[in-house]
C-alpha positions in Angstrom: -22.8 -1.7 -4.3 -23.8 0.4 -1.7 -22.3 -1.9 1.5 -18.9 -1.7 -0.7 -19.5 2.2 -1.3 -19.7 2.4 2.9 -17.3 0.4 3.8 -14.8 2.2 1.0 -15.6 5.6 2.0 -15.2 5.0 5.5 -11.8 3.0 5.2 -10.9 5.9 2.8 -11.4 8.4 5.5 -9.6 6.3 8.1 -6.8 5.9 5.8 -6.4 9.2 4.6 -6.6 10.3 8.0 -4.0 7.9 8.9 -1.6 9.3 5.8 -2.1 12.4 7.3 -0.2 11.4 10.6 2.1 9.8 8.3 2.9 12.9 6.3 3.6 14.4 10.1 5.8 11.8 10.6 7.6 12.4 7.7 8.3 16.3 8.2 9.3 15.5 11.5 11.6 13.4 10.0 13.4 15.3 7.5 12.9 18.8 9.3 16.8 20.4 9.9 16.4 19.9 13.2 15.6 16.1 14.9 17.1 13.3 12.7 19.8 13.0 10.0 19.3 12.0 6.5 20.6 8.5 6.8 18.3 7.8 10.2 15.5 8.8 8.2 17.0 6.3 4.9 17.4 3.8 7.8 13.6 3.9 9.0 12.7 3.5 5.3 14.9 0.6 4.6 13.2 -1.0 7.8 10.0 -0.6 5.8 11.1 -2.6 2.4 13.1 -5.1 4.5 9.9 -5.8 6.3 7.9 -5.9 3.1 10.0 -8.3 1.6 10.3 -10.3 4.7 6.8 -10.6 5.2 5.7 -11.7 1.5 8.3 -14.3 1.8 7.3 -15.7 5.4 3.6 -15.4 5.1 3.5 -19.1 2.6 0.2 -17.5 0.8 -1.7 -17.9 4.3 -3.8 -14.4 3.3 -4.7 -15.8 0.4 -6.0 -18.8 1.4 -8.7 -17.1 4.0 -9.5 -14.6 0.9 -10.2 -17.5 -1.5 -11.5 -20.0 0.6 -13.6 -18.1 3.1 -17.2 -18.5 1.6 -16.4 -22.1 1.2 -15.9 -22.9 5.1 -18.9 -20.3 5.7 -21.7 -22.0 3.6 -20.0 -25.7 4.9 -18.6 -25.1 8.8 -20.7 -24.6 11.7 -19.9 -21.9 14.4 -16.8 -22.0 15.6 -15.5 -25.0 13.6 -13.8 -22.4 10.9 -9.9 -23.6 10.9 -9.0 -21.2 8.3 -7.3 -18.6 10.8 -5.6 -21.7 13.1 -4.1 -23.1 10.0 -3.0 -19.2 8.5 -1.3 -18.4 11.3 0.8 -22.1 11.6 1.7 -21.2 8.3 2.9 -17.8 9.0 4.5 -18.9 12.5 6.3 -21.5 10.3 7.3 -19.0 8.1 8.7 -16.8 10.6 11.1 -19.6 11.7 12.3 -20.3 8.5 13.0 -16.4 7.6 15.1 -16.6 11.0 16.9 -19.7 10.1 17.8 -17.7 6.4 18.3 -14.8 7.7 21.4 -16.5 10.0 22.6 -18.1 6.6 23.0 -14.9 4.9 24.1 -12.7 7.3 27.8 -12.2 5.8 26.1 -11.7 2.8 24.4 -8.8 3.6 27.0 -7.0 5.6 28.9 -7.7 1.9 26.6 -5.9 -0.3 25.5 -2.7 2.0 28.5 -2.3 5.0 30.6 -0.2 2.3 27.5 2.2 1.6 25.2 1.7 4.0 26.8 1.3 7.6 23.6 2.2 9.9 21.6 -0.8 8.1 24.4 -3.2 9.5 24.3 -1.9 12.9 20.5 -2.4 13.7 19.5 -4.8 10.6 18.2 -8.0 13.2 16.0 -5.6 14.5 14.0 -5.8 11.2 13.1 -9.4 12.3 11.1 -8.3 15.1 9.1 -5.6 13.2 8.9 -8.8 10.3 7.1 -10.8 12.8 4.6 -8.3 14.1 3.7 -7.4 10.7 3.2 -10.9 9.4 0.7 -12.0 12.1 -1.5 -8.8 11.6 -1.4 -9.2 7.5 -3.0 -12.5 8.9 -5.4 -11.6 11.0 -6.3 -8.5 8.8 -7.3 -11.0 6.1 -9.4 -12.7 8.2 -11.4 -9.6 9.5 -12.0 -8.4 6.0 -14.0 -11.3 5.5 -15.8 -10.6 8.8 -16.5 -7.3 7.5 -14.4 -5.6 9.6 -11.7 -4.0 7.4 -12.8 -0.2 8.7 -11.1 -1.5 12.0 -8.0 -2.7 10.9 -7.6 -0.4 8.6 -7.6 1.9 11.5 -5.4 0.2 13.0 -2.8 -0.4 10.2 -3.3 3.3 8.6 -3.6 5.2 11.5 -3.2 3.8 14.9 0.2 2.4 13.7 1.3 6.1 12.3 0.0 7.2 15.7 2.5 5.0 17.5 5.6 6.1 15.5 4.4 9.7 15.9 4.6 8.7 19.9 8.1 7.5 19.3 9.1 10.6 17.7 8.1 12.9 20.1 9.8 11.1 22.9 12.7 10.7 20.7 12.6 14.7 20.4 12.1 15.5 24.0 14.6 13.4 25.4 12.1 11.3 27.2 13.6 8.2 24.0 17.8 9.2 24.6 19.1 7.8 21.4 18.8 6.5 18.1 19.1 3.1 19.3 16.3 3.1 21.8 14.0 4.5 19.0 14.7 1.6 16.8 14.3 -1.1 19.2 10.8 0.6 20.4 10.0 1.1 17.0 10.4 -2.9 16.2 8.1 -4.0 18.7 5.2 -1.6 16.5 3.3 -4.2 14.3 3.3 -6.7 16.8 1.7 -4.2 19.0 -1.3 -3.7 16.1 -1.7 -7.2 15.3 -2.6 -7.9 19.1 -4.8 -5.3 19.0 -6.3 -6.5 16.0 -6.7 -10.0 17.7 -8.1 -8.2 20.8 -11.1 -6.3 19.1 -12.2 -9.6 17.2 -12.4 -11.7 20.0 -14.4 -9.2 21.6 -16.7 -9.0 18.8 -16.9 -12.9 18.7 -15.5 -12.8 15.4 -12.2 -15.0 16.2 -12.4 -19.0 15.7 -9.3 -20.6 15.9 -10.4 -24.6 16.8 -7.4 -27.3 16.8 -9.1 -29.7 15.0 -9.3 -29.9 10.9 -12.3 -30.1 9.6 -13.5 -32.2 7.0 -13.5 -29.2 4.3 -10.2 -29.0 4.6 -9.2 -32.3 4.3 -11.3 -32.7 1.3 -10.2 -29.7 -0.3 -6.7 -29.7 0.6 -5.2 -30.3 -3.1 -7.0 -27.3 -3.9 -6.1 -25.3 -1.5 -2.4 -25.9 -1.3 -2.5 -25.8 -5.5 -4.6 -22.1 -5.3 -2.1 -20.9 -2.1 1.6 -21.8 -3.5 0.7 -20.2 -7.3 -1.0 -17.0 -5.5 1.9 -17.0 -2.7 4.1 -17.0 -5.6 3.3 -14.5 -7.7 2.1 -12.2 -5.0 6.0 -12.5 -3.6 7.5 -11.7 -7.1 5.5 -8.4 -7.1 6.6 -7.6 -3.4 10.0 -7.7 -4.6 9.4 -5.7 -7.5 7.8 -3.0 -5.2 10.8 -2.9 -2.7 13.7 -3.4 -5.1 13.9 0.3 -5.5 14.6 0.8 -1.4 16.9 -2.4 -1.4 18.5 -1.5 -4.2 19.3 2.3 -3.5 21.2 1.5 -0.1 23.6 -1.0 -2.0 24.9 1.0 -4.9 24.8 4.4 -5.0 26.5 6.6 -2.7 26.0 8.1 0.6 23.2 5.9 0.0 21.0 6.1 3.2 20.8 9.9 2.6 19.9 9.4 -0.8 17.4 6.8 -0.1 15.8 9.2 2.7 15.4 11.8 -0.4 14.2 9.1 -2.8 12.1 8.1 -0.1 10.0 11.3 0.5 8.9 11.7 -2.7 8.0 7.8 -2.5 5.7 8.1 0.4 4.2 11.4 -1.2 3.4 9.3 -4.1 2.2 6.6 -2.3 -0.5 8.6 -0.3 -2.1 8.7 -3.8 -3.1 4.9 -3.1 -5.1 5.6 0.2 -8.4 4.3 -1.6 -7.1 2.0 -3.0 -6.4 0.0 0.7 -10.1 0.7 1.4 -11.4 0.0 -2.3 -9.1 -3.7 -1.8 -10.4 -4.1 1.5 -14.2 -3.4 1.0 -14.4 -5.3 -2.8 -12.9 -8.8 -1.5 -15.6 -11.0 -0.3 -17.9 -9.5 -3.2 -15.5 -10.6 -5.7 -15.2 -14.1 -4.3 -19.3 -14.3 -3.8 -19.6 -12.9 -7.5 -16.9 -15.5 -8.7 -18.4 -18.1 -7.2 -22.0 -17.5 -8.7 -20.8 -16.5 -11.9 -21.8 -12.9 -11.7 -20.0 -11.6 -14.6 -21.8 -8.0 -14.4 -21.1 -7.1 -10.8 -17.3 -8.2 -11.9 -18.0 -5.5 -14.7 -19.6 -3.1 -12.3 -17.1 -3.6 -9.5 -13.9 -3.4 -11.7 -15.4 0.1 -13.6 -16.2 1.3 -10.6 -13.2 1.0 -9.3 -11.0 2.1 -11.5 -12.7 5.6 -11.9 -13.3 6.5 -8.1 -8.9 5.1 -8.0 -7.9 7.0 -10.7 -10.4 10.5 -9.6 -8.7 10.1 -6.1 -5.0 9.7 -7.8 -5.0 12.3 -10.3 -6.8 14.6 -7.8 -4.0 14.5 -4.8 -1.0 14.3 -7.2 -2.1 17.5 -8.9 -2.3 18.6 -5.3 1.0 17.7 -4.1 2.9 18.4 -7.5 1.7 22.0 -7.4 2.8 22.5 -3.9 5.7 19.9 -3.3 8.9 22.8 -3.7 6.6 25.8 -1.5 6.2 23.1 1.1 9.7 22.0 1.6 11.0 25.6 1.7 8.1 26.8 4.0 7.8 23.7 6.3 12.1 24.4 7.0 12.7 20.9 5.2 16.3 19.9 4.7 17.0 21.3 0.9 18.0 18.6 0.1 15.0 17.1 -0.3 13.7 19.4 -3.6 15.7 17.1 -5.4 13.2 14.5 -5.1 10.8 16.6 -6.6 11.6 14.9 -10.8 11.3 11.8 -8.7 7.7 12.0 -7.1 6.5 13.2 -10.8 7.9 10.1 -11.7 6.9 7.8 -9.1 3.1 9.8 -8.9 3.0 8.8 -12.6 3.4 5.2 -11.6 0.8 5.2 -9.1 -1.9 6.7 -11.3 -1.3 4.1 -13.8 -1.8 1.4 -11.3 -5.2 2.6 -10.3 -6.6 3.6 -13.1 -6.7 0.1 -14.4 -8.4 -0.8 -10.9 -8.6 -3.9 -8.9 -7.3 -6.5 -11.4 -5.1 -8.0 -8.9 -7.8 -8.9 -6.7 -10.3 -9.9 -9.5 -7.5 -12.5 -11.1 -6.9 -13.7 -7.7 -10.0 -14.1 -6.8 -10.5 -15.7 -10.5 -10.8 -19.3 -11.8 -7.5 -18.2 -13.9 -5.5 -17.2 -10.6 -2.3 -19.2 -12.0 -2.2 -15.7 -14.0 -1.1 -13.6 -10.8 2.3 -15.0 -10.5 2.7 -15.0 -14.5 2.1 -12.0 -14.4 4.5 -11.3 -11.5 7.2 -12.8 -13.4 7.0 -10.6 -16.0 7.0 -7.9 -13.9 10.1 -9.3 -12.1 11.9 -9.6 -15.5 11.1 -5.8 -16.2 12.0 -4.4 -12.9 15.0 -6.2 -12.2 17.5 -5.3 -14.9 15.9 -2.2 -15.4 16.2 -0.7 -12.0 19.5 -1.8 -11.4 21.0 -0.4 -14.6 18.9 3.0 -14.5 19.9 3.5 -11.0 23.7 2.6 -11.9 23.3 5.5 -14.6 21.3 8.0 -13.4 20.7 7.6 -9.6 17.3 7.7 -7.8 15.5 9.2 -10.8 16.6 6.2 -13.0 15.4 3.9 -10.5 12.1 5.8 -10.2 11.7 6.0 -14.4 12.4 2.0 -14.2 9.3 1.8 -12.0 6.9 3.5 -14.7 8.2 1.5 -17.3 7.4 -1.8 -14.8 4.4 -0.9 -14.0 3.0 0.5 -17.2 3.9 -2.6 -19.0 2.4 -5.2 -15.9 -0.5 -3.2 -15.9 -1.3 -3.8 -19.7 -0.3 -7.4 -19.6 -3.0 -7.6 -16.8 -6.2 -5.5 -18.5 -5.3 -7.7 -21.9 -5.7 -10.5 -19.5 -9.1 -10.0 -18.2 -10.8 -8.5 -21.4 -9.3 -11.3 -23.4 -10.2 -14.6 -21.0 -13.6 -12.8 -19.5 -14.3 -9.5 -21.2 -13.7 -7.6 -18.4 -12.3 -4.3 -18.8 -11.8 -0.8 -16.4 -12.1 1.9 -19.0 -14.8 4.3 -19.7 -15.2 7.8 -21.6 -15.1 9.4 -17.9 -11.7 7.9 -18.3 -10.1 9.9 -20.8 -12.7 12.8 -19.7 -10.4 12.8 -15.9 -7.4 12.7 -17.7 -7.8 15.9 -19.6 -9.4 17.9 -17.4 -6.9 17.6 -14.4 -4.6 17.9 -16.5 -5.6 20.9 -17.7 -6.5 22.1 -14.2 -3.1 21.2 -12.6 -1.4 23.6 -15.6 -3.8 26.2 -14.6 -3.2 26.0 -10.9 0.8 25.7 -11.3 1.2 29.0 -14.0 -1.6 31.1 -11.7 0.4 30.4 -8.6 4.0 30.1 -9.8 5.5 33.3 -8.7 3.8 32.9 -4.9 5.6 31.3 -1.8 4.7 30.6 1.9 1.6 29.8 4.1 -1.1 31.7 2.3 0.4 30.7 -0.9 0.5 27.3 0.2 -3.1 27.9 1.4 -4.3 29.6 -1.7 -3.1 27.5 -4.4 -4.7 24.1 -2.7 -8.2 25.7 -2.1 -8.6 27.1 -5.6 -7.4 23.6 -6.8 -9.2 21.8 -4.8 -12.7 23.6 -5.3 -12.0 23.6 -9.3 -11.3 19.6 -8.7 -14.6 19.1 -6.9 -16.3 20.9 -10.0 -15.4 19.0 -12.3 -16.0 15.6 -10.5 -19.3 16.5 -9.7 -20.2 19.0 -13.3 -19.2 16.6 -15.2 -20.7 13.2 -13.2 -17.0 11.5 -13.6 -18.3 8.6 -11.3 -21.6 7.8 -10.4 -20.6 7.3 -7.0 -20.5 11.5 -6.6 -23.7 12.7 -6.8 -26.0 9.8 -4.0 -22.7 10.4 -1.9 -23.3 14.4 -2.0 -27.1 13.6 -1.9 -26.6 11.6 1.8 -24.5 14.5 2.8 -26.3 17.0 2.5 -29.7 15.3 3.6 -27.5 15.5 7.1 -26.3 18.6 6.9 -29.9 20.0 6.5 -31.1 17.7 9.2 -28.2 18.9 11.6 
């Protein structure tokens, strides 16, 4: 547990660092001053096209190096490892066919989103380009988690990517970037630029093996393979469209939609920092889950799935308390368009959402990794049949905050379908009394924060309110031993402090 607890903590760090370029990003985006409400809408609409794009032109090659890896380890010799040469012909072949669609159903989309969302029309083949780059590093990411390398591209995909688009923005204010339309096409060459760099680093570290030649493993296993790959590829795409319907949704039925999905999507990219571990946590757990899987180690499955469901749901309820009690003081301090408070009932919502989902932990990756697998894109279906209707009906109603509520509801009833799964197939399960135990006392520490702060705006208020919060948090994390992870991690800390 401890190589996991490493390499989560320091993929935490570089991902919360990297979310913290991000939230730069973001004010720079929606201050009063640099880009309009429906550029801003538009850069976020890139992001869920891509998404989709990806999930759909990938053809389950991740999956197949996450499954299959300690298979071709214990049975290829040095160098002989296929996995990554046949990932990537999948993914190339993907990209063609996305293309090829993409030409078929062109009139299609200027249909549904020219009347509402005009900008998306103008630069939407641009999304192609970013599609591409994104698909070959998801690829190459998977493979250098299973060389133990997920601290690197992590860097690269939390924060050296942020770092680029900060680039872009800052040219795009100064001048030295002259419109709207250079920024996008710079911005579409982004991924591809990580996913080289990705490629780079591991054949530097001799950790790339990309022979032209099958090998015998997969020849023999290739019923298996292609029967594990299409279910996971399935049901991994069904929940990719359930996590993007929102932002492709939003520009094709409401309204001055862009702007409204530029306020819709603040709040979701606040909410969405509350996942930072979770990437690490995903990233670190992967290959122990397959190992443990393979030997039939039903306690570390326990151990890892417990584990990581308190240190998630710690890190969630921690930074949305922190972002909920400050969320309307930093808009009006930071000179935020006011439009944006709006979106304030929406990142409650949304926040809500995204506790929910880590606090029952990895299950994804643990019924992935599973002999019961077939179970992901079940469950993905379900989901789909919850968040379709629902999103598009609440949003029809009630705007943005409908199609936020429509994402609890999704998600809370996925989640359970999922926990039922594991306890009831392999008595698995994430919860403990440090559960409930987090639950109230944030709670109660959130109320306290919020009422002793109310009346209070500006920088020291802003300043005030998340030092008093955070110090009480840390208190009662480490008082009340809510993980076990706390205490060695405060012990190593402060053996180097003293040393130093």
């Amino acid at each position: 547990m401890s190589s996991i607890r490493k390499q989560s903590i320091l993929s935490t760090l570089v991902i919360y660092g990297g979310f913290g370029i991000g939230l730069l990003n973001t004010y720079l985006f929606t201050r009063k001053d640099f880009f309009t409400q429906e550029e801003f809408g538009l850069y976020n609409a890139f992001i869920a096209i891509t998404l989709l794009l990806v999930a759909i032109g990938n053809l389950g090659a991740p999956y197949f190096i996450y499954k299959f890896f300690p298979y071709y380890k214990d049975h290829s010799r040095p160098g002989k490892n296929d996995q990554l040469t046949i990932a990537i012909t999948l993914g190339l072949a993907g990209f063609i066919v996305l293309l090829f669609t993409g030409q078929l159903i062109e009139p299609l989309i200027i249909r549904k989103y020219a009347t509402n969302s005009p900008l998306l029309i103008e630069y939407f083949n641009w999304v192609y380009l970013l599609a591409g780059g994104l698909l070959l590093f998801n690829i190459i990411e998977a493979w250098g988690w299973q060389q133990r390398e997920s601290v690197a591209s992590n860097f690269l995909k939390e924060g050296f990517w942020r770092l680029l688009v900060l680039f872009l923005i800052l040219f795009f204010i100064n001048g030295w970037i002259t419109n709207f339309t250079q920024f996008v096409r710079f911005f579409a060459f982004s991924y591809l630029t990580i996913a080289l760099s990705l490629a780079i680093y591991l054949q530097r570290k001799k950790k790339l093996s990309t022979p032209f030649e099958i090998s015998p493993l997969t020849k023999r296993l290739k019923k298996t393979i292609f029967n594990y790959t299409s279910f996971t590829y399935a049901g991994t795409l069904v929940f990719v469209i359930a996590q993007v319907f929102d932002s492709i949704l939003i520009p094709a039925v409401l309204e001055n939609a862009l702007a409204q999905l530029a306020i819709y999507s603040l709040a979701q990219n606040m909410a969405s920092m509350l996942q930072a571990p979770q990437r690490g946590i995903i990233a670190a757990t992967m290959e122990p889950l397959t190992n443990a899987w393979k030997q039939k180690d039903h306690q570390v499955l326990q151990r890892i799935y417990k584990r990581s469901s308190i240190n998630l749901l710690l890190f969630g309820v921690c930074f949305f308390g922190l972002f909920a009690i400050n969320y309307q003081d930093a808009i009006l301090t930071l000179g935020i368009k006011p439009a944006f408070l709006s979106g304030f009932t929406v990142f409650i919502i949304l926040g809500l959402t995204r506790i929910i989902d880590m606090g029952t932990g990895i299950n994804s990756q643990i019924i992935i990794t599973s002999p019961r697998w077939r179970f992901e894109f079940i469950s993905g279906i379900a989901l789909l049949l919850c968040i379709l209707p629902l999103s598009y009906y609440l949003t029809k109603s009630y705007g943005i905050v409908g199609t936020a509520f429509a994402q609890l509801l999704s998600i809370s009833i996925y989640n359970t379908l999922r926990v039922l799964f594991l306890w009831y197939n392999f008595k698995l399960q994430p919860f403990s009394i440090e559960t409930i135990k987090a639950l109230v006392l944030f709670s109660l520490l959130i109320l306290c924060t919020h009422f002793l702060f109310a009346e209070q705006l500006g920088w020291l208020s802003l300043l005030g309110r998340s030092i008093f919060y955070l110090t009480g948090a840390g208190a009662v994390v480490y008082y009340f031993n809510l993980t076990p992870d706390i205490k060695p991690i405060v012990g190593v800390l402060a053996k180097r402090f003293l040393k130093s």
